[in-house]
C-alpha positions, 0 to 999 in steps of 0.5 A, a space after each residue: 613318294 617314289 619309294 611308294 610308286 617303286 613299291 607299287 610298280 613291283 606289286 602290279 608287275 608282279 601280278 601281271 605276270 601271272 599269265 607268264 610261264 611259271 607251271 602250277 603244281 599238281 593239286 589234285 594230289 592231295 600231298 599239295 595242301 595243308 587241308 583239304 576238307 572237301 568231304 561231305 558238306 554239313 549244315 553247320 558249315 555252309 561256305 569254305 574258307 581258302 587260306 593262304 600261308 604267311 611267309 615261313 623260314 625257308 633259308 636263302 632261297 628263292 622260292 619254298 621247297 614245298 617237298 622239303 619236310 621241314 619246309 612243310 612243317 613250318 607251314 603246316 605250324 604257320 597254317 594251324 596258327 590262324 585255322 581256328 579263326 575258320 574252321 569252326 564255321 568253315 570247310 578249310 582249305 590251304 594249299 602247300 605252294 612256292 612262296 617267295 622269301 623276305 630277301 626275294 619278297 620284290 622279285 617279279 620272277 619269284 612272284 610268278 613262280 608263287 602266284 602260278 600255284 596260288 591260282 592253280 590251287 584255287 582254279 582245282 579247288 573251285 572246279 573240283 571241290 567248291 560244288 558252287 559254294 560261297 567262299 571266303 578268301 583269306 590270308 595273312 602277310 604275303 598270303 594276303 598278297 597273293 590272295 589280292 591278286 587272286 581277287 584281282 585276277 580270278 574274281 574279275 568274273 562277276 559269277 565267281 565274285 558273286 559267291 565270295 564272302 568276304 576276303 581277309 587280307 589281314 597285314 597287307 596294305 591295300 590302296 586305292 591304286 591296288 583297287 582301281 579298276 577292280 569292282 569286285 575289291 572292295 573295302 569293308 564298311 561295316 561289320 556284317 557287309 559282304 562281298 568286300 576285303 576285311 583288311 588291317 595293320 596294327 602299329 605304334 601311334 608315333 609311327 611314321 612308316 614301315 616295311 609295311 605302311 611305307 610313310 607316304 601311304 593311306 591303307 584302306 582299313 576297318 577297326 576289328 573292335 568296332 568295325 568302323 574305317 574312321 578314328 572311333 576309338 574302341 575301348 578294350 572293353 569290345 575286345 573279347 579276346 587276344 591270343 598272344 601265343 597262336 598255338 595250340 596251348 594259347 589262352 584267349 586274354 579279354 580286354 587285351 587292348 582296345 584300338 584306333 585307327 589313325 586317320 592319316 596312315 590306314 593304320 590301327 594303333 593298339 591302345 594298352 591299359 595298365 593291366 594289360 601293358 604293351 608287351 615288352 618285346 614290342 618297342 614301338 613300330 609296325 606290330 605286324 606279327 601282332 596282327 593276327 593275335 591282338 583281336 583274335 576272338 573278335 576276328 573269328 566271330 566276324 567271320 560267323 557273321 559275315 557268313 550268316 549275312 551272305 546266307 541271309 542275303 542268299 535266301 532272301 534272294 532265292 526265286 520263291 
């Protein structure tokens, strides 16, 4: 229990110094994002997508060197990994930004220093590049992270809140602490509800806590074969495609594995076939590497969805 209280206590200080000292980077310079594809907007892709960066190898430092040529390789790579779960549905926008690294992963004046970027990233896209679309919120790992506190924080303004999607906060543990007090976090339901966090982290099914799920922890999920938060197992045969090799050159494997959430963790346990085993490098515990690869092909489709649900309910709102 205090572990989880200690984890908790770091996670809200650290976005409370959000309105501390650290200066943002200048993102009107285009050399500050990954993408930035703010051209002409196009019917086949009515809403944005801003995704944050998972933690790439940066060596012993404190914060990423986002003028380092390898530093920007490496979340460049770490980016076009997950950018085809939103691109084809998207404009996709990813800002280069200081994120701490593992040793520092705690540390609240590393945590300041990232998170100044992260919401002065967003703060110069909505003002200069959002036209007033609907967006979508996404990350994966410690992208995730930063992404909660934006919706934290930027979001508490209902007028904003009112264009978001849905968020993914794909490898992040969020609780019910994480979402007291903040209306605009709410946990997906379903698999077409809009204007809440889509979030999961998978494991093995004897897992007891991890890194990630500490063992005194109840994460707030969604299967991403069903769309279901309860223990309704799903068969493999709802998965409709993993890709296990996030590059360019990774081949979608259907039926992969199918999923379960566990009920006392918030946790999806993946469940293997014997044509589809469970790959040998994995030996039990958090899969969180895993999280994006297993349900890749069900994930990407779910953003299609979402995104026709908000454009649905957008029109049925639109005074005649």
């Amino acid at each position: 229990m205090m572990g989880s209280m200690r984890k908790a206590f770091h996670f809200l200080l650290a976005c409370l110094l959000t309105l501390g000292t650290a200066r943002g980077l200048d993102y009107s310079d285009n050399e500050m994002w990954v993408y930035r594809e703010n051209g002409a907007l196009t019917p086949d892709k009515p809403v944005d997508v801003f995704f944050l960066s998972p933690t790439v190898g940066m060596g012993n430092v404190v914060n990423l060197d986002v003028k380092d040529p390898a530093s920007r390789a490496n979340t460049r790579r770490a980016v076009d990994a997950e950018r085809g779960i939103y691109a084809d549905a998207a404009r996709f926008f990813s800002p280069y930004y200081r994120m701490k690294s593992m040793p520092h992963r705690l540390d609240p004046k590393a945590q300041e220093v990232t998170y100044s970027d992260v919401k002065a990233a967003f703060l110069h896209y909505l003002e200069h590049d959002n036209q007033g679309r609907p967006f979508i919120i996404a990350g994966f790992s410690q992208g995730s992270q930063q992404a909660m506190c934006l919706i934290q924080d930027v979001l508490s303004d209902p007028k904003i809140a009112g264009r978001m999607v849905a968020a993914y906060l794909i490898g992040l543990s969020v609780t019910e602490r994480e979402t007291a007090g903040h209306p605009q976090l709410k946990p997906a339901q379903g698999e077409s509800d809009t204007g809440v966090f889509v979030s999961w982290n998978t494991e093995s099914a004897d897992t007891k806590g991890s890194m990630l799920v500490p063992a005194d922890t109840l994460s707030l999920c969604i299967n991403p074969l069903n769309w279901k938060t309860d223990a309704t197992p799903a068969s493999p045969e709802l998965n409709e495609g993993a890709r296990m090799d996030l590059g360019p050159r990774g081949k979608l494997q259907p039926h992969y594995c199918g999923a379960v959430i566990n009920p006392k963790r918030g946790t999806v346990n993946p469940v293997f076939t014997a044509e589809h085993p469970a790959p040998p490098h994995l030996h039990g515990g958090s899969y969180h590497g895993m999280d994006p690869c297993f349900f890749y092909e069900n994930h990407r489709r779910n953003v299609q969805t979402r995104i026709r649900a908000f454009m649905k309910r957008m029109k049925k709102n639109r005074p005649a």
